[in-house]
TIVO-2410 file (N, C-alpha, C; in nm, 3 decimals):
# residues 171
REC num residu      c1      c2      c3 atome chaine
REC   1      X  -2.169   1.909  -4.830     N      A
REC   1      X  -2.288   1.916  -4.913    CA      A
REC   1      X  -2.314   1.776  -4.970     C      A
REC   2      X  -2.408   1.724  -4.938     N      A
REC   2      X  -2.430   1.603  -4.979    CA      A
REC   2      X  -2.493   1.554  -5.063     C      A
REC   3      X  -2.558   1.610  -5.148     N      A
REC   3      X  -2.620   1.631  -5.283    CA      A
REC   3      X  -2.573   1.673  -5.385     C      A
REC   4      X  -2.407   1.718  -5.384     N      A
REC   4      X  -2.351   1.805  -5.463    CA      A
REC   4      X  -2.344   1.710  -5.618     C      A
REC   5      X  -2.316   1.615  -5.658     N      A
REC   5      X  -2.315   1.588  -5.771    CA      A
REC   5      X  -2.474   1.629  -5.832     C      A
REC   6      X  -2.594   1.610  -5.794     N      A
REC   6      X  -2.681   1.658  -5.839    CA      A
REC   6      X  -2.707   1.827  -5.863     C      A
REC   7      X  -2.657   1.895  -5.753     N      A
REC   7      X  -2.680   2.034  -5.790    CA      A
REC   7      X  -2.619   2.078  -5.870     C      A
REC   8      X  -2.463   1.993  -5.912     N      A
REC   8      X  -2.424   2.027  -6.001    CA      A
REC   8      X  -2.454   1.994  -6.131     C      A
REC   9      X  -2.510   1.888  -6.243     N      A
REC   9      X  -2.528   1.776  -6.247    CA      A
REC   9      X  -2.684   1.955  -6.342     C      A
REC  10      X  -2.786   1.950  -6.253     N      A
REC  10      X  -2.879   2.044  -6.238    CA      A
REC  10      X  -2.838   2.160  -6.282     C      A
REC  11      X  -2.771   2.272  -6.227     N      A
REC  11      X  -2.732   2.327  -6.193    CA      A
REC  11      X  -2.669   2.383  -6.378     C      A
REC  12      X  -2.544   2.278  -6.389     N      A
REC  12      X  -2.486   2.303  -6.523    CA      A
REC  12      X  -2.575   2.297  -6.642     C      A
REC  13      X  -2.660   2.172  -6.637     N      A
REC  13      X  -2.763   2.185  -6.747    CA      A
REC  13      X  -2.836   2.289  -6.801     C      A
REC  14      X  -2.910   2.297  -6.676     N      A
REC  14      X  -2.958   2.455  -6.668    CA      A
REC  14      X  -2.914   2.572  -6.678     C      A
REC  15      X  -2.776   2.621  -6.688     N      A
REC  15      X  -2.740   2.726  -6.720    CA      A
REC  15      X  -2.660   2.697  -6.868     C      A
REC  16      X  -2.660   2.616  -6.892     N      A
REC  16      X  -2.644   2.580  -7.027    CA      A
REC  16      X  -2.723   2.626  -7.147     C      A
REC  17      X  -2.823   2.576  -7.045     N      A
REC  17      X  -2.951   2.594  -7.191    CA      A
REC  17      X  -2.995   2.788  -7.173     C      A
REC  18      X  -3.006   2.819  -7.020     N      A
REC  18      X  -3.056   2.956  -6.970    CA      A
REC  18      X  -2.925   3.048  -7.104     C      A
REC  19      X  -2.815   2.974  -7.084     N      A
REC  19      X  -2.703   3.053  -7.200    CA      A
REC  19      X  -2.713   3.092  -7.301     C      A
REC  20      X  -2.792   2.939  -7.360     N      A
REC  20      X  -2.818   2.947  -7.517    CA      A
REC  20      X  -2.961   3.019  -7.552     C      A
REC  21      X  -3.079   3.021  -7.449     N      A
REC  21      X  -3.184   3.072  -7.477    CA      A
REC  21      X  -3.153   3.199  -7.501     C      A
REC  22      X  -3.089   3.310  -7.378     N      A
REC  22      X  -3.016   3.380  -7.377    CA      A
REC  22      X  -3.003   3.476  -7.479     C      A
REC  23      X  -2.866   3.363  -7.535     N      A
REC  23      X  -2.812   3.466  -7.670    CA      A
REC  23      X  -2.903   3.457  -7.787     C      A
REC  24      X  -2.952   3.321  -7.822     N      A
REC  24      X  -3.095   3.300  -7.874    CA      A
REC  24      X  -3.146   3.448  -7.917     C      A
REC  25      X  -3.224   3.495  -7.804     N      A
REC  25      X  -3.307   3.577  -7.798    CA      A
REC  25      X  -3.276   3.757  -7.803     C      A
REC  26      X  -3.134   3.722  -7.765     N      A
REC  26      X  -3.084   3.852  -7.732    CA      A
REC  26      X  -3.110   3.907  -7.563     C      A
REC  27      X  -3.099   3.850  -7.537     N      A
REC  27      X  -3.096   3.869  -7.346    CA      A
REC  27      X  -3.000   3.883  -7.239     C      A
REC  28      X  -2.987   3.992  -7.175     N      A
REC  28      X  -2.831   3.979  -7.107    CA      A
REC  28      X  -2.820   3.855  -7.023     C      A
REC  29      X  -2.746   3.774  -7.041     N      A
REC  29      X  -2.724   3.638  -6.967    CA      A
REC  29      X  -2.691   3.684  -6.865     C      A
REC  30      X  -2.591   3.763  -6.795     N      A
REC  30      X  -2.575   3.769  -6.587    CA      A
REC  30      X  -2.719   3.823  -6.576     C      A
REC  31      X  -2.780   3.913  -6.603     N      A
REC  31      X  -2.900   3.981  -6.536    CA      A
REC  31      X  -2.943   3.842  -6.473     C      A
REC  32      X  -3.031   3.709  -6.579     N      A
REC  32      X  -3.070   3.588  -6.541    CA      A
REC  32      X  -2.983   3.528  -6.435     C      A
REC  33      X  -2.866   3.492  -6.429     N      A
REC  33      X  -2.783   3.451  -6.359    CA      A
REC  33      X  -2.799   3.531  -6.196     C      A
REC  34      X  -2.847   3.652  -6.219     N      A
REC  34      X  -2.807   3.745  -6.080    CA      A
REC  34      X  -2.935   3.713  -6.026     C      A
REC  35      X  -3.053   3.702  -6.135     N      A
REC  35      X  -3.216   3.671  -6.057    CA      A
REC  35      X  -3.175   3.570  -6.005     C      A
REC  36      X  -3.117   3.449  -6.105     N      A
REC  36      X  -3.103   3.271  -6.035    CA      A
REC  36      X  -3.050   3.293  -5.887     C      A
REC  37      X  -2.972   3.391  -5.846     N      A
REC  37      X  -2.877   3.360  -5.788    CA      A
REC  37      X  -2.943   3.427  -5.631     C      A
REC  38      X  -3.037   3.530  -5.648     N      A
REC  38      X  -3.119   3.573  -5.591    CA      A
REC  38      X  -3.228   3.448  -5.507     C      A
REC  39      X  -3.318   3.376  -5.590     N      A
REC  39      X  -3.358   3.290  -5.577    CA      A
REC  39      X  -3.303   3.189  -5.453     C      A
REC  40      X  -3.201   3.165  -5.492     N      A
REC  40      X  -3.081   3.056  -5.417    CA      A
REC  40      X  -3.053   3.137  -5.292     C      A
REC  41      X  -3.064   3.282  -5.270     N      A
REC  41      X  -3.000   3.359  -5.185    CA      A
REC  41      X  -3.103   3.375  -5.028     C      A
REC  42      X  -3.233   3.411  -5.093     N      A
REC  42      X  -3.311   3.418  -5.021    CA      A
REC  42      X  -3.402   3.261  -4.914     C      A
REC  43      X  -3.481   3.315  -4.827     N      A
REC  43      X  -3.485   3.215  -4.744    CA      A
REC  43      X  -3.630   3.120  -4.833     C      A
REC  44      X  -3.709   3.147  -4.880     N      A
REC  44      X  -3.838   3.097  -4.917    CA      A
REC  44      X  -3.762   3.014  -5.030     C      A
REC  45      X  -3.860   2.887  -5.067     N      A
REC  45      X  -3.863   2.795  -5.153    CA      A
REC  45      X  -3.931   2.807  -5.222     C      A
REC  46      X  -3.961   2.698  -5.355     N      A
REC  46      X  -4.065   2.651  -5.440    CA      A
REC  46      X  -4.109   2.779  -5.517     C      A
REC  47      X  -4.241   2.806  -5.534     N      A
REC  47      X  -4.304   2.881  -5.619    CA      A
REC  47      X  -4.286   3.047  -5.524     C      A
REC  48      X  -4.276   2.997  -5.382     N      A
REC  48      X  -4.314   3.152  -5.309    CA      A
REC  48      X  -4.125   3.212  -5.291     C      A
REC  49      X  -4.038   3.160  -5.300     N      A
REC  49      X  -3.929   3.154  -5.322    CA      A
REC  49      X  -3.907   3.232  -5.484     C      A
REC  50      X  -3.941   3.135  -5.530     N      A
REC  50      X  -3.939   3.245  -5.739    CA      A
REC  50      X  -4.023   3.349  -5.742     C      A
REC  51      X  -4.085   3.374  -5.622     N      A
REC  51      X  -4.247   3.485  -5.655    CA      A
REC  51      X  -4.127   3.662  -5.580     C      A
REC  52      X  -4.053   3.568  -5.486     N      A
REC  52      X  -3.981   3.631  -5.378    CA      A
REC  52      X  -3.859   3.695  -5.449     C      A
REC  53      X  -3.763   3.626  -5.530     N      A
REC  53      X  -3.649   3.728  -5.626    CA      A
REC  53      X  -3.767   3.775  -5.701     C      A
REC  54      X  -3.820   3.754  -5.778     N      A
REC  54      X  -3.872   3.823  -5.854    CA      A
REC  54      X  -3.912   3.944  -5.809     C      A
REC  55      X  -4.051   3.987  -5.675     N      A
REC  55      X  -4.068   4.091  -5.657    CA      A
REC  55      X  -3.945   4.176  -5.602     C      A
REC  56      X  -3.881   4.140  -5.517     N      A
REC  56      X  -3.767   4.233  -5.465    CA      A
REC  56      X  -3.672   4.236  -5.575     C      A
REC  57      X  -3.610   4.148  -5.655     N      A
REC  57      X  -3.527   4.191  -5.767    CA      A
REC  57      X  -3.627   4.303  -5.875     C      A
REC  58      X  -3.760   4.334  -5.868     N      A
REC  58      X  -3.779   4.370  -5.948    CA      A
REC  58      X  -3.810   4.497  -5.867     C      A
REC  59      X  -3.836   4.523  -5.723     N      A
REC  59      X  -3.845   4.653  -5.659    CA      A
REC  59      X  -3.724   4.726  -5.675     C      A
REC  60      X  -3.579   4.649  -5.656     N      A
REC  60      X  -3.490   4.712  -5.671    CA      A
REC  60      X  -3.480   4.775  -5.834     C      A
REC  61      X  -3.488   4.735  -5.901     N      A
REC  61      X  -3.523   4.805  -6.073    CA      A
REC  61      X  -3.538   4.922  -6.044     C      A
REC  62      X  -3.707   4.944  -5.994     N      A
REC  62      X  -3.767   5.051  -5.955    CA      A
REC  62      X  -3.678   5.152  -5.918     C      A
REC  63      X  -3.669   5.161  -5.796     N      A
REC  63      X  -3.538   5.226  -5.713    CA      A
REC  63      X  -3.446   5.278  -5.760     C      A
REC  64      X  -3.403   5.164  -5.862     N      A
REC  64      X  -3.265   5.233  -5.948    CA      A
REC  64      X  -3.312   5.351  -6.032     C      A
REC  65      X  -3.420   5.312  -6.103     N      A
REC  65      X  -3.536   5.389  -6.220    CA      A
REC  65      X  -3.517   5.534  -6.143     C      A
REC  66      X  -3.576   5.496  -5.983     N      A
REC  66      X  -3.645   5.601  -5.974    CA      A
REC  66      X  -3.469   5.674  -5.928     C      A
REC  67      X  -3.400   5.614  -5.889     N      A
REC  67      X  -3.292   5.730  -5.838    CA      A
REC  67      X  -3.201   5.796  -5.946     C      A
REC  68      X  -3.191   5.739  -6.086     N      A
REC  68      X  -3.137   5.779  -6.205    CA      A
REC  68      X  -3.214   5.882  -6.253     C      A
REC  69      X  -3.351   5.856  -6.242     N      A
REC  69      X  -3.421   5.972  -6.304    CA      A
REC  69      X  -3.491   6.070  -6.211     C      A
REC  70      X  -3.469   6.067  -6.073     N      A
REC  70      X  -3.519   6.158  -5.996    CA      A
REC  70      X  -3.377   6.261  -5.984     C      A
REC  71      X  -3.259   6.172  -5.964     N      A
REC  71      X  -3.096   6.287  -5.968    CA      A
REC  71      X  -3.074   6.356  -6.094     C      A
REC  72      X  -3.178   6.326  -6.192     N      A
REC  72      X  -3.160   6.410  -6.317    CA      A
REC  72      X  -3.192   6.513  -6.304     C      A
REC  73      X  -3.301   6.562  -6.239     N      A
REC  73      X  -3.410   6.693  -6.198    CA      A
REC  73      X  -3.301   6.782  -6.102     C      A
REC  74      X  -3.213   6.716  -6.045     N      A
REC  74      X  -3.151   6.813  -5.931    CA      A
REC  74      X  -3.021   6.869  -6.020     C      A
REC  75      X  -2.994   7.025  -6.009     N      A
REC  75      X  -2.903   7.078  -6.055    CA      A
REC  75      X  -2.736   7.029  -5.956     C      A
REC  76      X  -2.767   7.067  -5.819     N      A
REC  76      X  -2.665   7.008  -5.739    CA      A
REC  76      X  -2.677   6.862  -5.752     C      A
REC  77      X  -2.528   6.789  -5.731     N      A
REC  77      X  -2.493   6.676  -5.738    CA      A
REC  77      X  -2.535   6.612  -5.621     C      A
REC  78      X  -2.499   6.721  -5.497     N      A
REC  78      X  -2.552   6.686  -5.341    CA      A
REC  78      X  -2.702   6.667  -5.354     C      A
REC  79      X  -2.786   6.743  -5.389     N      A
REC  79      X  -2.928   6.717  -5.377    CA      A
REC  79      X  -2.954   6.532  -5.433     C      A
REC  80      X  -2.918   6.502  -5.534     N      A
REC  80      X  -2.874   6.380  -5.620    CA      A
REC  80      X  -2.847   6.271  -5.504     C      A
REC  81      X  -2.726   6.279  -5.451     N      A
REC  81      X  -2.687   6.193  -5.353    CA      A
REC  81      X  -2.745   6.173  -5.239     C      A
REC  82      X  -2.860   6.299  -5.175     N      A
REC  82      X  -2.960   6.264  -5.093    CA      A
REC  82      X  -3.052   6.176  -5.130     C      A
REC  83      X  -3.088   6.232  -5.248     N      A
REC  83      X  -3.220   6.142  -5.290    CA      A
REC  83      X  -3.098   5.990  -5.314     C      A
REC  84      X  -3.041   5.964  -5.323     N      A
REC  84      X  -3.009   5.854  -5.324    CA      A
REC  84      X  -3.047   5.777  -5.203     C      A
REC  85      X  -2.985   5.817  -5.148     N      A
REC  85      X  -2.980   5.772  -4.953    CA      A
REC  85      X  -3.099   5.779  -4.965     C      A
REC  86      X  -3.203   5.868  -4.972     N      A
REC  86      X  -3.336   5.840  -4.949    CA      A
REC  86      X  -3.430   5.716  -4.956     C      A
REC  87      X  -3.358   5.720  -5.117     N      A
REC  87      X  -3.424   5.585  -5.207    CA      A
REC  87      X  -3.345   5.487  -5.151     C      A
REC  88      X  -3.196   5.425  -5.101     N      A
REC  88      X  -3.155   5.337  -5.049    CA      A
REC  88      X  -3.221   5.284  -4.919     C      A
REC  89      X  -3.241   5.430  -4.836     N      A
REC  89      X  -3.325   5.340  -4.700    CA      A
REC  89      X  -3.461   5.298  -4.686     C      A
REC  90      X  -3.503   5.382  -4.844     N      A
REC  90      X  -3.689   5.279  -4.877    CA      A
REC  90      X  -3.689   5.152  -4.887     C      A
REC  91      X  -3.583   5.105  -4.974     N      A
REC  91      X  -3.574   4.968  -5.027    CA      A
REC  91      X  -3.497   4.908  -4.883     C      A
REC  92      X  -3.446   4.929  -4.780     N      A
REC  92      X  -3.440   4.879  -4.712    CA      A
REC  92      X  -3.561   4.902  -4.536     C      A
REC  93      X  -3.639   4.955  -4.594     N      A
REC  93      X  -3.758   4.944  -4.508    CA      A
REC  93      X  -3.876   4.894  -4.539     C      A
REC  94      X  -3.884   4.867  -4.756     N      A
REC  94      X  -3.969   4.789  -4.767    CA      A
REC  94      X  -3.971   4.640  -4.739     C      A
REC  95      X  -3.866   4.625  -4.664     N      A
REC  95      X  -3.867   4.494  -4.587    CA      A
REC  95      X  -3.942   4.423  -4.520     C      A
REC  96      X  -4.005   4.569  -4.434     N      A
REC  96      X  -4.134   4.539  -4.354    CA      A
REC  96      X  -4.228   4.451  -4.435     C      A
REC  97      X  -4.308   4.455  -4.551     N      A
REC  97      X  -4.397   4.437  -4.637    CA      A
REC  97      X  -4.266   4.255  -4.657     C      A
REC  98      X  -4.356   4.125  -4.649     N      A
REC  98      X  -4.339   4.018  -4.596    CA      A
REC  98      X  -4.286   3.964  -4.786     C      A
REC  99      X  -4.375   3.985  -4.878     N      A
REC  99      X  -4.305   3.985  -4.989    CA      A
REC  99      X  -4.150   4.103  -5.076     C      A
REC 100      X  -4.148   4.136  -5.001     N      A
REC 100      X  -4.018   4.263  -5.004    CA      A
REC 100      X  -3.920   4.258  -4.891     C      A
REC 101      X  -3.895   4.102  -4.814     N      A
REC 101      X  -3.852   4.092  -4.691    CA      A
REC 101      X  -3.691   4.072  -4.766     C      A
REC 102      X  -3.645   4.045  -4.851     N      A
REC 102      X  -3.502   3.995  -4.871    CA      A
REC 102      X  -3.450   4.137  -4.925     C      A
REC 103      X  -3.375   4.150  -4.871     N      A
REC 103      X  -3.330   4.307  -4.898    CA      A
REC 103      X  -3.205   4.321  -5.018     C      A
REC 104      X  -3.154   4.251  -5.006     N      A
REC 104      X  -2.991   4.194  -5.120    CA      A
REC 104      X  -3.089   4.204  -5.250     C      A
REC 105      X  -3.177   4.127  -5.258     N      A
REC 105      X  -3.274   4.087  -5.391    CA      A
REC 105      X  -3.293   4.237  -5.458     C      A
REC 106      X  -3.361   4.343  -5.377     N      A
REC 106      X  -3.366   4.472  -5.412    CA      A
REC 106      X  -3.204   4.546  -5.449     C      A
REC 107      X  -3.135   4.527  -5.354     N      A
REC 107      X  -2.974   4.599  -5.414    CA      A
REC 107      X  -2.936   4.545  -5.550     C      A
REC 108      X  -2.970   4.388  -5.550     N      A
REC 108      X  -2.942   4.331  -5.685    CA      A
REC 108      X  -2.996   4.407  -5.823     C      A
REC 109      X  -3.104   4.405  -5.792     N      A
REC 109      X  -3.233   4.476  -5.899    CA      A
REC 109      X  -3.164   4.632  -5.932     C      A
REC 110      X  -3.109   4.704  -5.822     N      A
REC 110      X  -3.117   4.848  -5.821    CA      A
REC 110      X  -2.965   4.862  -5.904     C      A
REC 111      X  -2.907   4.767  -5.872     N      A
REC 111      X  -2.729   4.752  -5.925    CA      A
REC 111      X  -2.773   4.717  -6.096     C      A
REC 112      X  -2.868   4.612  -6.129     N      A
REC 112      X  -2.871   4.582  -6.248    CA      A
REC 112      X  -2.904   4.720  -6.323     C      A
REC 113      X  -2.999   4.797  -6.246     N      A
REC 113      X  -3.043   4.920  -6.335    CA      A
REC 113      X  -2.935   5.010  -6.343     C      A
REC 114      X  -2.881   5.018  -6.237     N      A
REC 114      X  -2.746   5.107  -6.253    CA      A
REC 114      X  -2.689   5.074  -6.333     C      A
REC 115      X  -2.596   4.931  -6.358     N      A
REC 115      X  -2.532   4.896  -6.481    CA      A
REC 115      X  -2.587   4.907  -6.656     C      A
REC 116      X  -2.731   4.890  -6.635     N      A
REC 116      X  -2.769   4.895  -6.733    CA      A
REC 116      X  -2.842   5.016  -6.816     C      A
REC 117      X  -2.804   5.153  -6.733     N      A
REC 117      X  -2.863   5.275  -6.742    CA      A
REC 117      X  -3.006   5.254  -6.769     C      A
REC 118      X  -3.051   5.194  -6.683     N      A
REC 118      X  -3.180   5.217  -6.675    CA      A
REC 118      X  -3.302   5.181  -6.773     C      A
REC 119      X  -3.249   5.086  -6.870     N      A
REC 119      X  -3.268   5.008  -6.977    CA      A
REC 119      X  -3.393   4.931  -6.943     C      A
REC 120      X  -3.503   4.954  -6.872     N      A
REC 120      X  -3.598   4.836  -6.832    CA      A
REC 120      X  -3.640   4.769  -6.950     C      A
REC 121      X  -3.633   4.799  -7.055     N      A
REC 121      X  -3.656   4.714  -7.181    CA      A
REC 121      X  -3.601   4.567  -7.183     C      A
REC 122      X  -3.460   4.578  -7.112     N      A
REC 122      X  -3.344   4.484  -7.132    CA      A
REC 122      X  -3.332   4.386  -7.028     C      A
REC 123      X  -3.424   4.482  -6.922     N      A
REC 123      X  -3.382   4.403  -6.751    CA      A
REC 123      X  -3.472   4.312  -6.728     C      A
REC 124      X  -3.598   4.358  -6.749     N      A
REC 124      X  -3.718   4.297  -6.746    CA      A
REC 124      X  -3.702   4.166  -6.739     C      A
REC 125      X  -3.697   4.122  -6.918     N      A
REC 125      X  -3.745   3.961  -6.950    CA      A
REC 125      X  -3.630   3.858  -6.875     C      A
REC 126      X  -3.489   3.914  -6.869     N      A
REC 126      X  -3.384   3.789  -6.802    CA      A
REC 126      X  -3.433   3.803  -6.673     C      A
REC 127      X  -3.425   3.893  -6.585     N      A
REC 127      X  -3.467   3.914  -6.453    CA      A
REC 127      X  -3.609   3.787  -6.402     C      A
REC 128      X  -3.691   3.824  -6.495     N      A
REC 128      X  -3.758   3.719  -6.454    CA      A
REC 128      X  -3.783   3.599  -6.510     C      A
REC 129      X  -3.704   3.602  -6.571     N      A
REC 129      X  -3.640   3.453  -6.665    CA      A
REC 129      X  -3.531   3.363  -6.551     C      A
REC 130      X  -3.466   3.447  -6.485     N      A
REC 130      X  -3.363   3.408  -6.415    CA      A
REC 130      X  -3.416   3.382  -6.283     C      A
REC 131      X  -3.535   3.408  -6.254     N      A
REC 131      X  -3.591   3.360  -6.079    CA      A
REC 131      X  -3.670   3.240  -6.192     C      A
REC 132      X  -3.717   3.207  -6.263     N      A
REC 132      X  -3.765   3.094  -6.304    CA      A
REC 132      X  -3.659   2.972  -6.351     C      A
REC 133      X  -3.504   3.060  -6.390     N      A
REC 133      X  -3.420   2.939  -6.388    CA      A
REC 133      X  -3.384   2.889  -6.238     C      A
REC 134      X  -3.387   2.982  -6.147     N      A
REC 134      X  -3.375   2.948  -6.033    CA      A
REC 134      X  -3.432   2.810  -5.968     C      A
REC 135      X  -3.580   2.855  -5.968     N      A
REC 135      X  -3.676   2.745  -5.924    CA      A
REC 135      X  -3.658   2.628  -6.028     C      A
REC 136      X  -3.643   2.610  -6.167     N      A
REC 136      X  -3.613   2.478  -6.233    CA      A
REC 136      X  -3.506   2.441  -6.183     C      A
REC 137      X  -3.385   2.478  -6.135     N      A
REC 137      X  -3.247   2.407  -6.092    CA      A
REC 137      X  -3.351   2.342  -5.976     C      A
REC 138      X  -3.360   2.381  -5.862     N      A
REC 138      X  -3.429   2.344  -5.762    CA      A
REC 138      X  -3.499   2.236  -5.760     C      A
REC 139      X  -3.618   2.223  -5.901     N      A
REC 139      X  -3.683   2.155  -5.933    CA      A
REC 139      X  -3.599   1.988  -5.973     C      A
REC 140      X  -3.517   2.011  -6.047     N      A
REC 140      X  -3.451   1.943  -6.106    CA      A
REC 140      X  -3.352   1.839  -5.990     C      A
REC 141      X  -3.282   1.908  -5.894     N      A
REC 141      X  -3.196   1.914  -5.793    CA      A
REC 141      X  -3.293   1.799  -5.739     C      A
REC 142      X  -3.391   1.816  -5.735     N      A
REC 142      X  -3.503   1.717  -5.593    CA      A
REC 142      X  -3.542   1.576  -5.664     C      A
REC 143      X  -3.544   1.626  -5.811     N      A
REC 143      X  -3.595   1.495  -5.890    CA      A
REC 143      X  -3.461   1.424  -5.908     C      A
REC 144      X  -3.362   1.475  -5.967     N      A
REC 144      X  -3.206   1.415  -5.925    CA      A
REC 144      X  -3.151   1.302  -5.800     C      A
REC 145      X  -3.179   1.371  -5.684     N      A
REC 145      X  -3.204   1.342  -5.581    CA      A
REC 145      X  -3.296   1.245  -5.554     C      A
REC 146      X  -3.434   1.242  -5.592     N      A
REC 146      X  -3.513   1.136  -5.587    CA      A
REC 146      X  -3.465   0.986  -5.631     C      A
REC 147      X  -3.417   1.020  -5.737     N      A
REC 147      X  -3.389   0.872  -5.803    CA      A
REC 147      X  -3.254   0.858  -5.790     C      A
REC 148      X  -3.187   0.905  -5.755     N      A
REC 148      X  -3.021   0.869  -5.667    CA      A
REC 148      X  -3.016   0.740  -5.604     C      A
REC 149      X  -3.118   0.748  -5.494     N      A
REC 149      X  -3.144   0.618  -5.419    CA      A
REC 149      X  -3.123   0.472  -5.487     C      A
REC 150      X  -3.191   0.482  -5.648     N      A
REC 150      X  -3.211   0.367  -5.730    CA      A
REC 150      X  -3.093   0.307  -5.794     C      A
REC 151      X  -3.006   0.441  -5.808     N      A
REC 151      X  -2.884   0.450  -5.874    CA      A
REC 151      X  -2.753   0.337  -5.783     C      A
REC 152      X  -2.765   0.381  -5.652     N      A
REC 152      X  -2.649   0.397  -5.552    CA      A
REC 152      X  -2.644   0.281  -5.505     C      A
REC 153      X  -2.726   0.169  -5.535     N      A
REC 153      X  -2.679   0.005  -5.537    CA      A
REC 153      X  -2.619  -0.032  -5.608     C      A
REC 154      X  -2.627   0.015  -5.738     N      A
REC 154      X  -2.535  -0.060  -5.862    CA      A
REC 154      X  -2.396  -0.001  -5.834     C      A
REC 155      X  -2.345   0.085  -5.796     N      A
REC 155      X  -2.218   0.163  -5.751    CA      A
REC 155      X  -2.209   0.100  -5.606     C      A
REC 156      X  -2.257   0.059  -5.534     N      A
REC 156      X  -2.188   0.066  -5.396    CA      A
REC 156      X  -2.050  -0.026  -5.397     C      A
REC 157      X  -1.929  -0.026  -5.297     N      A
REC 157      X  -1.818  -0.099  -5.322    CA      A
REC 157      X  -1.849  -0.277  -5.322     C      A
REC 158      X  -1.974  -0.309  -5.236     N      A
REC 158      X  -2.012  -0.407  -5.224    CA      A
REC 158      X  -2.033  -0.503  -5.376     C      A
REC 159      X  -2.111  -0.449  -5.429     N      A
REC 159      X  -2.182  -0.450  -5.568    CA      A
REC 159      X  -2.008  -0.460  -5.662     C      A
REC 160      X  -1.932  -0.345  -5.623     N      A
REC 160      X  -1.854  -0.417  -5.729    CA      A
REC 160      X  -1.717  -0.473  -5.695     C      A
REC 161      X  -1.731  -0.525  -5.572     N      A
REC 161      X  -1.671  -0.653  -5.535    CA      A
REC 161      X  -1.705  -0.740  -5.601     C      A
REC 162      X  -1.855  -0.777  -5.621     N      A
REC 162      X  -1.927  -0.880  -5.624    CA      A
REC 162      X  -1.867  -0.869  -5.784     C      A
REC 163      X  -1.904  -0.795  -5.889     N      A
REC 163      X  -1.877  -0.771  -6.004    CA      A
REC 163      X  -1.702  -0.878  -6.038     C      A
REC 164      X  -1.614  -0.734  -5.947     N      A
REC 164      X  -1.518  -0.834  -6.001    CA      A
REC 164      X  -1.465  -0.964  -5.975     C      A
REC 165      X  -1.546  -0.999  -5.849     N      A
REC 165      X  -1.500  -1.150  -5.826    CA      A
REC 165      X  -1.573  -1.244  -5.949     C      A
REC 166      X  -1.691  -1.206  -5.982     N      A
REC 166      X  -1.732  -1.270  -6.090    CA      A
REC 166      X  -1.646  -1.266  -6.185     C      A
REC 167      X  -1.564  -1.156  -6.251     N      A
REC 167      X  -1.516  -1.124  -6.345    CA      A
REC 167      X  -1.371  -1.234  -6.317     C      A
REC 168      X  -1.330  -1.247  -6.190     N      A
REC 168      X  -1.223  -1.319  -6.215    CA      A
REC 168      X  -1.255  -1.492  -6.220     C      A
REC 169      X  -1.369  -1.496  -6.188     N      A
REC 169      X  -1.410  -1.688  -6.157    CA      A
REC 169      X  -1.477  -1.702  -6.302     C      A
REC 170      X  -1.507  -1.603  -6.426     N      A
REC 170      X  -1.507  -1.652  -6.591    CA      A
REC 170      X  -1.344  -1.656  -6.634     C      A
REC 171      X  -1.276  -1.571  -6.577     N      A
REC 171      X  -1.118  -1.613  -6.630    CA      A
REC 171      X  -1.093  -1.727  -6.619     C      A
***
């Protein structure tokens, strides 16, 4: 990886601050972390990339919504576990549909609701807080990167050859 001091560099800042906004606010910090991570996961970039966790992390929500509160209605546990499977192979056929193409993004979404009993109050704002920390690492990562170039003369071994031979011909 050849950019890695910047993604990291990016990367840490940004979940630094995504931390402190976070608790700030009262926000589950992994939910954000699982959108970011979504983001990073899927194939699209830039704005259509953050547009991309977002809708499928947020179809999977749905899904979860709908399979927590549709297995409530069924007296058998089996009826429950169909409609599960049901609802599992939607979210993996709304694939077809070109913004609903990353399928993990939806399991992500459907797992957060599971963990979070279904809390959309709670899931909501990090979820899509966290495909927008996504795209700022990204953002950040390229501008990092940009000006690296400017950096990487004053460091090269050449440069501080040159340094310390100077340093020894003032001795």
């Amino acid at each position: 990886m050849e950019n890695r001091w910047q993604i990291a560099i990016s990367a840490g800042l940004l979940a630094g601050l995504w931390a402190g906004v976070a608790d700030v606010f009262h926000l589950v910090t992994w939910i954000g972390f699982l959108s970011c991570s979504t983001f990073f996961a899927q194939t699209e970039s830039g704005i259509k990339g953050m547009f991309m966790a977002m809708s499928t992390n947020l179809s999977g929500v749905f899904w979860g919504w709908l399979i927590i509160s549709g297995s409530s209605f069924f007296v058998s546990p089996l009826l429950g576990y169909t409609f599960t499977g049901i609802a599992t192979a939607a979210m993996c056929l709304q694939a077809s549909y070109k913004k609903l193409a990353f399928i993990p993004g939806a399991f992500i979404g459907c797992c957060i609701t599971f963990a979070m009993g279904a809390d959309i109050a709670a899931i909501i704002p990090p979820l899509l807080m966290g495909a927008v920390l996504g795209y700022s690492m990204s953002l950040l990562t390229a501008q990092l990167i940009s000006i690296t170039p400017k950096f990487q003369g004053l460091f090269s071994s050449s440069n501080a050859a040159d340094v310390a031979e100077n340093e020894a011909k003032e001795l």
